[in-house]
Structure formats: structure tokens, C-alpha cells
C-alpha positions as CSV (number, residue, x, y, z in Angstrom):
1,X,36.9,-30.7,148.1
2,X,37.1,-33.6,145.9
3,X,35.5,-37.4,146.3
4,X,35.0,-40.1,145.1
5,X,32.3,-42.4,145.8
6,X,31.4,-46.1,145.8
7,X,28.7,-46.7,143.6
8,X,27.5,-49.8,145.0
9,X,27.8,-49.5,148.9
10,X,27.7,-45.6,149.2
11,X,31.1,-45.5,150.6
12,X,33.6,-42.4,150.4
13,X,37.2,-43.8,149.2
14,X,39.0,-41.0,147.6
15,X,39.5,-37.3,149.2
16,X,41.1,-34.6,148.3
17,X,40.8,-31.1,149.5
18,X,42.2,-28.0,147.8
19,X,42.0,-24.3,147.3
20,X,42.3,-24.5,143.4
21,X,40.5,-26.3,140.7
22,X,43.6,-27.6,139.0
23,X,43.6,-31.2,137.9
24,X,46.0,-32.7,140.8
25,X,42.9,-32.7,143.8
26,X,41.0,-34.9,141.6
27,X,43.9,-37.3,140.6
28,X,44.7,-37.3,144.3
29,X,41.2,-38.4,145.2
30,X,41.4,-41.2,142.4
31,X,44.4,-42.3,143.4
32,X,43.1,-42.8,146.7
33,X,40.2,-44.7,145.7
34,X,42.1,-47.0,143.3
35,X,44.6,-47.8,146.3
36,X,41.8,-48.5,148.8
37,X,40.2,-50.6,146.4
38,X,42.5,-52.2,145.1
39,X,41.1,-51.8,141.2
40,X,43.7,-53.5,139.2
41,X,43.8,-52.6,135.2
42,X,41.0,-53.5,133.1
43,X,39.2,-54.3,136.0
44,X,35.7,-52.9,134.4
45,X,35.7,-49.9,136.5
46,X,33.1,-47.2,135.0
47,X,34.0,-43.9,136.6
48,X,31.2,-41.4,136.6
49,X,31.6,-37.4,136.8
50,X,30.7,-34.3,135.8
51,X,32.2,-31.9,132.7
52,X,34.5,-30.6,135.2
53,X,37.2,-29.3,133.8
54,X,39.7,-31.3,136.1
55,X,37.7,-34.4,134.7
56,X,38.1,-34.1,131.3
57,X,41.8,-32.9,131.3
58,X,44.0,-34.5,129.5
59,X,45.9,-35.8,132.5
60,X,42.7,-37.4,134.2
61,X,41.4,-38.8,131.0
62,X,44.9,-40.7,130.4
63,X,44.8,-41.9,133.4
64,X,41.2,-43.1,133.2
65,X,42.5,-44.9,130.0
66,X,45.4,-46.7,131.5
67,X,43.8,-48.4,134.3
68,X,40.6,-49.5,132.1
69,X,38.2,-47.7,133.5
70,X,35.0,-46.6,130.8
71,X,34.4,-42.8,131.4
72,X,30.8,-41.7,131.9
73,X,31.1,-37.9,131.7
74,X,28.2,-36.0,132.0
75,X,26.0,-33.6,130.0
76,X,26.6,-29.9,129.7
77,X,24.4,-27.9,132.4
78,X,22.2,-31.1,133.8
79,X,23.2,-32.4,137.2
80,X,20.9,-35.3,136.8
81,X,23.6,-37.8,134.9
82,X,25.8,-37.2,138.0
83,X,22.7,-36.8,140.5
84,X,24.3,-39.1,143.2
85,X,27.6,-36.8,143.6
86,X,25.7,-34.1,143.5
87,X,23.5,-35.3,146.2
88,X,27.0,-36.2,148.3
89,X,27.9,-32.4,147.2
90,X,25.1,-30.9,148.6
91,X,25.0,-33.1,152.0
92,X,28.1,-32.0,152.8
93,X,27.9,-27.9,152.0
94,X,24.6,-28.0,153.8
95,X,25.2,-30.3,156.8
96,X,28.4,-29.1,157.3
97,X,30.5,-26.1,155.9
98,X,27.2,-24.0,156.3
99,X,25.6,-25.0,159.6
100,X,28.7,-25.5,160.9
101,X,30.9,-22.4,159.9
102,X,32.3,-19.7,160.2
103,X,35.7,-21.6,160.1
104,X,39.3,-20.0,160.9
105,X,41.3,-21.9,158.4
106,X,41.4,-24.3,155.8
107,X,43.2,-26.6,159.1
108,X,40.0,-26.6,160.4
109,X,37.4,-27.6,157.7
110,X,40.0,-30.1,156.4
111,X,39.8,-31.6,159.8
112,X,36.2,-31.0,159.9
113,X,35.7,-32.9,156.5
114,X,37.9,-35.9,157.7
115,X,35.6,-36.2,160.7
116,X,32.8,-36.1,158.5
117,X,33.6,-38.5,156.6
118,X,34.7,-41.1,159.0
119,X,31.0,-40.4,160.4
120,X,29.6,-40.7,157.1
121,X,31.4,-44.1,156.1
122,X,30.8,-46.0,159.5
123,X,27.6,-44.2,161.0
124,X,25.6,-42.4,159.1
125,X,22.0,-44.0,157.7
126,X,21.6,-44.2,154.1
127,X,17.9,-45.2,153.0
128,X,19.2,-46.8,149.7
129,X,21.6,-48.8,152.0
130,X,18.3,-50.2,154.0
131,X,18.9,-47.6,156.7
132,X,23.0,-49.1,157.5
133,X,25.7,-47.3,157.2
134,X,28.5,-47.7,154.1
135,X,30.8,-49.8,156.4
136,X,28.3,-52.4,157.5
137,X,26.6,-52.5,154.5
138,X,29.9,-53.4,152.8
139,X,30.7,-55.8,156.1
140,X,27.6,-57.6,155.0
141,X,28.2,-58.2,151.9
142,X,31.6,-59.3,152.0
143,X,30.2,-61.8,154.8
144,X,27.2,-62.9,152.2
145,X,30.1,-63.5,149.9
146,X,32.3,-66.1,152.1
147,X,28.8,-67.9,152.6
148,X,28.0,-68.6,149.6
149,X,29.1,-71.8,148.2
150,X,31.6,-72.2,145.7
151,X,29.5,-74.0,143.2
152,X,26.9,-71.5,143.4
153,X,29.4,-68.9,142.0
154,X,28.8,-69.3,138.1
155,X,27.9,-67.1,136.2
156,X,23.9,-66.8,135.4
157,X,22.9,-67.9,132.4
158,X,21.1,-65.4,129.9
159,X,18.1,-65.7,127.8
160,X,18.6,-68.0,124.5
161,X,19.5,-65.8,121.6
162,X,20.7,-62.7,124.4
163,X,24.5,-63.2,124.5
164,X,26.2,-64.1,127.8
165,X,24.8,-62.6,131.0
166,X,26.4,-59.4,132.1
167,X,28.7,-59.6,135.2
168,X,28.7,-56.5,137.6
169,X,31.0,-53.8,137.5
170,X,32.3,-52.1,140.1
171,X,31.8,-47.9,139.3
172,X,32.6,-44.7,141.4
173,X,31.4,-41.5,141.2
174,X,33.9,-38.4,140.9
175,X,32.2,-35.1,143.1
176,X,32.9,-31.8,141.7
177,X,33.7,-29.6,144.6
178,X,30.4,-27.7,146.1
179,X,32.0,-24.0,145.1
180,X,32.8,-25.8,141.6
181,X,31.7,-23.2,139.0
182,X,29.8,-25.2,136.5
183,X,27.3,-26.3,139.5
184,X,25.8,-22.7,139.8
185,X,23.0,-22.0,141.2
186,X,21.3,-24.8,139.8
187,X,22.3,-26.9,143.0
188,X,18.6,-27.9,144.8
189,X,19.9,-31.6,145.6
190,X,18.3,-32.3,149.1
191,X,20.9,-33.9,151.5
192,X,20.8,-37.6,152.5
């Protein structure tokens, strides 16, 4: 199980599900997110995961590289540079593949997870979201965004002597899979 996340509004936009650890789930699940996104090249997208090796290949990193995106890979053994897809990870094998298993086939917890996730986009409470789900957080925001006047788009001005004022960048998080090897048994992210 592969996603990818939206930094900014906690939404999942990239899926991929899998019974290997070869580099395709992931660049599925990319794919995916770029598409529903719509992230053009050199759009400033900074793309955070794990060492995974499916995230360092030589496939994913070129293709990292082609769109723009800056990737934030982190450290060897420490979950806590990629604590927010590890957090995801965990929510996921705790709330559903172990309280809700044993499953019959991969059929199943495929359409499990798809059900999950629709739940998790457009219902489920995030506290960092100010208790609202992904897709009306998101709703909101694009709404804010049509209000505000068009003059009152410029860019804010920085501090003399700073440089110009940085503009925000949209980022994603890449999950490694909750069976991934490298997580271990050093995986005590409580869900939510």
C-alpha cells in the first residue's frame, strides 16, 4: 500500500496497492497525485518520503527531477523526518487491516482501502484540520480564495535587508507501505 498525501489539507491523492516493493506502486501513486493535482513542471512541489528503496530508485528520483519537484528524503532509521506518513501508515494498519481482518483476498482489502479512503478524504476529523475533514477543509479554502480580492493578492513584502518574501509551496508526503521493511518494529505512531 502506497500514498501520497497532501501536505497542506491532509488529503490522500495518490494510491497504489501492491504485493511487491518494486518501484512501479510508488510511481503509480505519484502519478496519481500529480494528475489529480494538476502539478505542472517546476511548480515548487517538495515531495517528502522515507529511504525507501522504491524512493530513491533511480526511476523515482528521475522522475522527481523532471517535473521540479525538490526531494526531501529522510534519515536512515528515524521516522520522525517523515512523521506525518508514518502517522497515515499507522492509522491505517491499526484502524483497519488489523481490527478489521482476517481478509480473503487481496480483492477485499483493496476494496477495503478504497473505502477507507473515501471516508478518510470527505469524513473523517483531523484535529490539525480544526476538527473538518480533508475535503471541506480544501472546499474552504478554495472558497477563501475566490473572496479575496484581486488587489489583495500581492505578494507580502519582507523585512528590509531579508530578500523577497517566500511564496508557499505546495508538498506531498510519499507513505512507505505499513509491512515496508525499513519501518520495523520501531512503528509507535498513534493513529489520527
Amino acid at each position: 500500500m502506497v500514498f501520497v498525501l497532501d501536505v497542506h489539507s491532509r488529503m490522500i491523492v495518490g494510491l497504489q496497492v501492491a504485493n511487491h516493493m518494486r518501484p512501479e506502486p510508488p510511481l503509480d501513486a505519484l502519478e496519481m497525485a500529480l494528475w489529480r493535482r494538476r502539478i505542472k513542471k517546476d511548480s515548487g512541489l517538495i515531495h517528502h518520503s522515507d529511504r525507501g528503496s522504491q524512493y530513491v530508485s533511480i526511476r523515482y528520483s528521475d522522475r522527481l527531477a523532471n517535473i521540479g519537484a525538490s526531494a526531501s528524503v529522510g534519515s536512515v532509521a528515524d521516522s520522525y523526518d517523515n512523521a506525518m506518513a508514518e502517522a497515515l501508515n499507522g492509522t491505517y494498519k491499526a484502524e483497519l487491516i488489523e481490527m478489521q481482518g482476517p481478509w480473503k483476498d487481496v480483492d477485499q482489502v483493496e476494496r477495503a482501502i478504497f473505502q477507507r479512503i473515501t471516508w478518510y478524504n470527505e469524513e473523517r476529523l483531523h484535529s490539525t484540520l480544526d476538527y473538518g475533514p480533508p475535503a471541506e477543509y480544501e472546499e474552504a479554502f478554495w472558497r477563501s480564495q475566490e473572496q479575496t480580492p484581486r488587489r489583495a493578492i500581492t505578494p507580502p513584502r519582507s523585512l528590509p535587508g531579508t530578500g523577497p518574501a517566500p511564496t508557499p509551496r505546495p508538498s506531498a508526503y510519499a507513505a512507505a507501505p505499513p509491512d515496508h521493511p525499513s519501518r520495523g518494529d520501531r512503528d509507535q505512531t498513534r493513529p489520527g
